[in-house]
C-alpha positions as CSV (number, residue, x, y, z in Angstrom):
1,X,-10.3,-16.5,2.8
2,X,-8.5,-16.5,-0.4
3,X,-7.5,-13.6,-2.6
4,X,-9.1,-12.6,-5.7
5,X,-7.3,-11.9,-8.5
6,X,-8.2,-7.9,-9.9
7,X,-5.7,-7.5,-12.2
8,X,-7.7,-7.1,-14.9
9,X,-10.6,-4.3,-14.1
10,X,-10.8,-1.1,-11.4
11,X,-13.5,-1.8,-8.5
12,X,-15.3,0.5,-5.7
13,X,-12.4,-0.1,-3.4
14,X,-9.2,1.4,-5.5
15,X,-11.1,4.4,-6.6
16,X,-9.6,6.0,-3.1
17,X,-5.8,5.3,-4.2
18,X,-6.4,7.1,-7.9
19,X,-7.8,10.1,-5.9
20,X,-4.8,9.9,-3.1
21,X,-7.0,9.4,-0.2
22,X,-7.2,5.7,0.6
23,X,-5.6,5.3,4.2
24,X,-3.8,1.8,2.7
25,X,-2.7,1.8,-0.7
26,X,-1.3,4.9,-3.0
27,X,-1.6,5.5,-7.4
28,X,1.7,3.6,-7.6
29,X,0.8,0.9,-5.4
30,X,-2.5,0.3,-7.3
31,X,-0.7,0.2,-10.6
32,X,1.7,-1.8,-9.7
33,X,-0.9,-4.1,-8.9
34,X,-2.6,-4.2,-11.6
35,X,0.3,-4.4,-14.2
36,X,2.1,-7.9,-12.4
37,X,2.7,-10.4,-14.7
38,X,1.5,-12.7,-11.7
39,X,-0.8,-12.7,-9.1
40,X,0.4,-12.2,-6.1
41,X,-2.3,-12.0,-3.2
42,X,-1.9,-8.8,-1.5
43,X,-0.2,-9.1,2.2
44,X,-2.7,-7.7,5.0
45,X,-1.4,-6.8,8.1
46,X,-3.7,-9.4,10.8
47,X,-5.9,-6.6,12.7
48,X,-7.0,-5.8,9.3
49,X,-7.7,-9.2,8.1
50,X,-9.4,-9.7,11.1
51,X,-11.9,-6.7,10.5
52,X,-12.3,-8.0,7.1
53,X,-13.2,-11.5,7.9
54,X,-15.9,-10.8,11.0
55,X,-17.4,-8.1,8.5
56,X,-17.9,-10.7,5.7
57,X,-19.4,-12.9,8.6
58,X,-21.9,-10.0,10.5
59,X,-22.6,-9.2,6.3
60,X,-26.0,-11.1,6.1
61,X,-27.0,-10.7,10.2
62,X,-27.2,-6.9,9.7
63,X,-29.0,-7.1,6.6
64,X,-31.8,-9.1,8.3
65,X,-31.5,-6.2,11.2
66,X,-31.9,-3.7,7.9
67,X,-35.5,-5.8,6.9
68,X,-36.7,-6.7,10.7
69,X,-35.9,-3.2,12.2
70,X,-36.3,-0.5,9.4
71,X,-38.6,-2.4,6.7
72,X,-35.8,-2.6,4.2
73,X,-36.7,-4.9,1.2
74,X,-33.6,-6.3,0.0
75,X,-33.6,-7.7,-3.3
76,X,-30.4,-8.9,-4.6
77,X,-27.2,-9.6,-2.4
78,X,-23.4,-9.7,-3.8
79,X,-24.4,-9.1,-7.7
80,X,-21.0,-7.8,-9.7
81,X,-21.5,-5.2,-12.6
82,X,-19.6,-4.4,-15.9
83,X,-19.5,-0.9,-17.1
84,X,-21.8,-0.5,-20.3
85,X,-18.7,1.2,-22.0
86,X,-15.7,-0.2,-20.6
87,X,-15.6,-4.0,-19.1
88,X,-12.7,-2.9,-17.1
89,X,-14.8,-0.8,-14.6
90,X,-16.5,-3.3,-12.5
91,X,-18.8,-2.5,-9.1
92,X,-19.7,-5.6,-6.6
93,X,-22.8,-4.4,-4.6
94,X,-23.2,-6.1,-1.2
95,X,-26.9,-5.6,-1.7
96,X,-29.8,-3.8,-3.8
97,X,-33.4,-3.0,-2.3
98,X,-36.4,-0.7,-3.6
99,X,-36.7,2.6,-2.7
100,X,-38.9,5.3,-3.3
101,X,-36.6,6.9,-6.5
102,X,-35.7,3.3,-7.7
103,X,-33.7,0.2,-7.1
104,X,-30.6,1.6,-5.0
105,X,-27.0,-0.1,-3.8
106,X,-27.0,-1.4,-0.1
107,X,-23.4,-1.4,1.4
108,X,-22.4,-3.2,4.8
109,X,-19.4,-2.1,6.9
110,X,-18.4,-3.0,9.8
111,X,-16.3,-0.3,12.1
112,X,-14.2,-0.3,14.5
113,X,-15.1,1.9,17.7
114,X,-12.0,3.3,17.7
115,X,-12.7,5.0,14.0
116,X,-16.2,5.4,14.9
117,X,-15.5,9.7,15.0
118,X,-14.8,9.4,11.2
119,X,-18.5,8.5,10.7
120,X,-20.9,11.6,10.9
121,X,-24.4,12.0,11.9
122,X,-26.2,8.8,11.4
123,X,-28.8,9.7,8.1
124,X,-26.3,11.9,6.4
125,X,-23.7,11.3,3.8
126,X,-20.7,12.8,6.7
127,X,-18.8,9.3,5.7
128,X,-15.0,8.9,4.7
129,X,-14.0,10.2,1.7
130,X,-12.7,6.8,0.1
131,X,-16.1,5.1,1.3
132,X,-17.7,7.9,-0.4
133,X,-15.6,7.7,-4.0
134,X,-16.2,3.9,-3.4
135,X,-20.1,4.0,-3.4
136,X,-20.2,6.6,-6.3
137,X,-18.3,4.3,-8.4
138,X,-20.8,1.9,-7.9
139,X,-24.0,4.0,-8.7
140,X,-21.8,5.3,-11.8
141,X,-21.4,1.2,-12.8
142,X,-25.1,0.2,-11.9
143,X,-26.7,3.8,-13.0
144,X,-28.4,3.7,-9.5
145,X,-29.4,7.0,-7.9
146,X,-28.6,6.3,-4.1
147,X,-26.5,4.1,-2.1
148,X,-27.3,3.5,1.3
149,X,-24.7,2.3,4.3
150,X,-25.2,0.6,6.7
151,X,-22.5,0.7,9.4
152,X,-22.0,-1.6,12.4
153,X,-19.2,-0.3,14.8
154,X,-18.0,-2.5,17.4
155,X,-21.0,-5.0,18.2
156,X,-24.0,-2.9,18.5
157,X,-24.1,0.4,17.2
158,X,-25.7,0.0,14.1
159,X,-26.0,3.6,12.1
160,X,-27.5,3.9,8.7
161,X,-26.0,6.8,5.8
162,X,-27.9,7.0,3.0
163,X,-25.3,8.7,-0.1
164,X,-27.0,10.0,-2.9
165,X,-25.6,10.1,-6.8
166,X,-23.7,12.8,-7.5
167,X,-23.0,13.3,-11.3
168,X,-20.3,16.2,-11.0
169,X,-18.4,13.3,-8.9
170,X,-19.1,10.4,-10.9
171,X,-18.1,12.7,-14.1
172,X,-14.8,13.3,-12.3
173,X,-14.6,9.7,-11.2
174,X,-14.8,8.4,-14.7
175,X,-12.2,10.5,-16.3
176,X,-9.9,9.9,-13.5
177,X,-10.7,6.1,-14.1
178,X,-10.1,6.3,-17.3
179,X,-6.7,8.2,-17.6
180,X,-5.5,5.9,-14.8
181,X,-6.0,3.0,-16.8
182,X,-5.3,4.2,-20.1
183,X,-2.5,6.4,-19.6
184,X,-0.7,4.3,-17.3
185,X,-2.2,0.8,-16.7
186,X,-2.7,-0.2,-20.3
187,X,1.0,1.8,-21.3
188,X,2.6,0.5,-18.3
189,X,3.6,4.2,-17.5
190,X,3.7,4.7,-13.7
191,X,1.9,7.5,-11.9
192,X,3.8,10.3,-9.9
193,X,4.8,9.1,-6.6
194,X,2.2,10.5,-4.0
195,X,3.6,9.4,-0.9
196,X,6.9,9.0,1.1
197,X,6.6,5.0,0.3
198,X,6.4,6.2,-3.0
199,X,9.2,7.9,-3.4
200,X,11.5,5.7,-1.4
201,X,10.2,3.0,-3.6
202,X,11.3,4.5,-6.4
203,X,14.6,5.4,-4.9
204,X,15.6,2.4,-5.1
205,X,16.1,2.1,-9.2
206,X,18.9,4.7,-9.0
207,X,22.2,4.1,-7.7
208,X,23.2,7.2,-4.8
209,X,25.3,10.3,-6.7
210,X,26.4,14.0,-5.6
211,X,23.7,16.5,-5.6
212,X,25.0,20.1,-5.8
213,X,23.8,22.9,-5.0
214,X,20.3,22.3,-5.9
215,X,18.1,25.2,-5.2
216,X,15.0,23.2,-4.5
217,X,16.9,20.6,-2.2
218,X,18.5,23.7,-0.6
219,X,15.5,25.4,0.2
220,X,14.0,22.3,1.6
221,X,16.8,21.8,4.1
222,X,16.8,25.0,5.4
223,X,13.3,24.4,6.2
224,X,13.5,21.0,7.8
225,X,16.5,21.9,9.9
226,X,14.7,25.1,11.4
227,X,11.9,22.3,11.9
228,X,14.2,19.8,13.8
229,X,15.3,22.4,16.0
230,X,12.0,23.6,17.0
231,X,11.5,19.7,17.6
232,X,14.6,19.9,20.2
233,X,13.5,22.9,21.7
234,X,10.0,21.7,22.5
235,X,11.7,18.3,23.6
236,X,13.9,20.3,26.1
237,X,10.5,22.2,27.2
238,X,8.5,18.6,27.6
239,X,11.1,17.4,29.9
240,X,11.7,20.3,31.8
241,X,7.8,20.4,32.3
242,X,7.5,17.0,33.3
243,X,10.3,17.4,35.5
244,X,8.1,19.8,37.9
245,X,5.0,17.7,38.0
246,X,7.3,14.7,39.0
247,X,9.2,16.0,41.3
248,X,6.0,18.0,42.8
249,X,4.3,14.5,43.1
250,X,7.4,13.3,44.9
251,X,7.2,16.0,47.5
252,X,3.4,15.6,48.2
253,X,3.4,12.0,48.2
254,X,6.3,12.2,51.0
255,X,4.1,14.9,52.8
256,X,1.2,12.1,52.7
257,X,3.9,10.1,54.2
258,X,1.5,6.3,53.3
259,X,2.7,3.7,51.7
260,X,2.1,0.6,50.2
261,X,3.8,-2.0,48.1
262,X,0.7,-4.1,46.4
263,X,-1.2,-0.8,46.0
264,X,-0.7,-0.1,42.1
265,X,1.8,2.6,41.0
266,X,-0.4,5.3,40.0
267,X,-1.3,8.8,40.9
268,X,-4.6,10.8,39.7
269,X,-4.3,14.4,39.6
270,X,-7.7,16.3,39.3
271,X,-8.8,19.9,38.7
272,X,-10.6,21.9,41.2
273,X,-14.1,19.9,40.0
274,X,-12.7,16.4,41.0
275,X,-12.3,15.5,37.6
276,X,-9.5,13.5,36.4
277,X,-6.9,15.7,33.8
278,X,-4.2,13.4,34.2
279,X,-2.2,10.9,35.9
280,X,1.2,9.3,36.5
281,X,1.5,5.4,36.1
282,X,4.2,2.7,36.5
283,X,4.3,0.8,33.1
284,X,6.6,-2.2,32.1
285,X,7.4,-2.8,28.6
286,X,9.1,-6.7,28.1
287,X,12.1,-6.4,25.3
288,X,11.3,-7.4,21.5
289,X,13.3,-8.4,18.5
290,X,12.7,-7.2,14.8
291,X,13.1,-8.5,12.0
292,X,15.4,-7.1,9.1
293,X,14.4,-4.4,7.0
294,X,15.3,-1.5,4.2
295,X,14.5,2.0,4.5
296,X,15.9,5.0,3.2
297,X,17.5,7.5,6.6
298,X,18.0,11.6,5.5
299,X,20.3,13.1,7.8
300,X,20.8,16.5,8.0
């Protein structure tokens, strides 16, 4: 599925990175995307790719679930809007139906189980916070006064969140919008690095130099390396720990005196209810190779 070009406009899905909270791309990144003088599709790691593709595919299936099973209406499916004031703010709606305050935005995700604990009660608005920023841009680029989600996670858990507008948000949406693509986009001025990518990224303009003395960079210092020993001291205390349950295990299991060579390596301990708290397993890990790489090391 190729890549579309978004150079030229802010969407529902970067709003997350202006406010710091998307979980895959941060202010810098975004801006650097949207000030190339070429475009370059975006790399996506597979497992990502992956989700992306079978959600575009289950799309229109649970939209027919939405019409067969709950009596949704759905009207319009994958319109893009322009921003009455500035063409740069653009919303793609996966889907618009009738509701009782009005036409509303219909979005489709699909989840996977293992992230299905970010997703709160089903008929609330408990969703991620970049989902959330992403659906108010929308009603703030369509005027709409709801947005509701429909959520499949894994094959057949099919949860529905309905999100309504919010115009303390949307107001705070817009002027972050707006001074993100005026301020830096349009005078090529980055934004403050926000994360450690970020700043290693940006580490890599300067040529390395003495630092003296510097009262912020000393302070910090002391802190991580009181931090780093706490780290070995708990590592010392992990092993030591450990260390008794093993050995413990190796006395009882000579005590039970049976053995047997195809049985599988593993030994359940339980807690006085016969339920399982933990276990000891024989795991084999085959060798890999990397492939080069540059990153910034701080050793203190």
């Amino acid at each position: 599925m190729p890549s579309e070009d978004r150079r030229h406009f802010l969407g529902g899905s970067d709003i997350g990175a202006i406010f710091g909270v998307s979980p895959w791309k941060s202010a810098l990144d975004l801006y650097e995307e949207k000030i190339a003088p070429e475009f370059v599709p975006p790399e996506v790691e597979p497992k990502r790719e992956k989700l992306f593709r079978r959600g575009k595919k289950l799309e229109p299936w649970v939209m027919e679930l939405l019409e067969e099973e709950r009596g949704i209406f759905i009207q319009k499916r994958n319109q893009r809007y322009t921003d009455p004031e500035f063409p740069w703010m653009m919303a793609e709606i996966d889907a618009e139906y009738m509701d009782k305050v009005g036409l509303c935005n219909l979005d489709v995700k699909t989840v996977s189980p293992f992230a299905a604990s970010e997703w709160g009660e089903e008929q609330t608005d408990e969703i991620p916070l970049t989902y959330c920023l992403q659906f108010h841009h929308g009603m703030m680029v369509t005027g709409r006064p709801a947005c509701l989600v429909a959520v499949l996670i894994g094959a057949d858990d099919l949860r529905t969140y309905e999100v309504k507008r919010d115009d303390e948000l949307i107001a705070e949406i817009r002027k972050r919008e707006i001074q993100f693509w005026t301020e830096h986009v349009q005078k090529k001025v980055p934004p403050p690095p926000q994360t450690v990518g970020d700043v290693h990224k940006t580490l890599f303009r300067y040529g390395g130099f003495p630092v003296q003395n510097d009262p912020e960079i000393m302070t910090a210092l002391g802190n991580l390396r009181t931090v780093k020993k706490t780290e070995k001291d708990v590592k010392v205390l992990k092993e030591e720990y450990e260390l008794q349950i093993k050995r413990r295990l190796l006395v009882l299991a000579e005590a039970h005196g049976l053995t047997d060579a195809d049985a599988p390596k593993r030994f359940n301990i339980l807690d006085m209810t016969g339920k399982q708290t933990a276990s000891l397993s024989y795991q084999h890990r085959a060798g890999y190779s990397v492939g080069p790489s540059e990153f910034w090391v701080l050793r203190v």
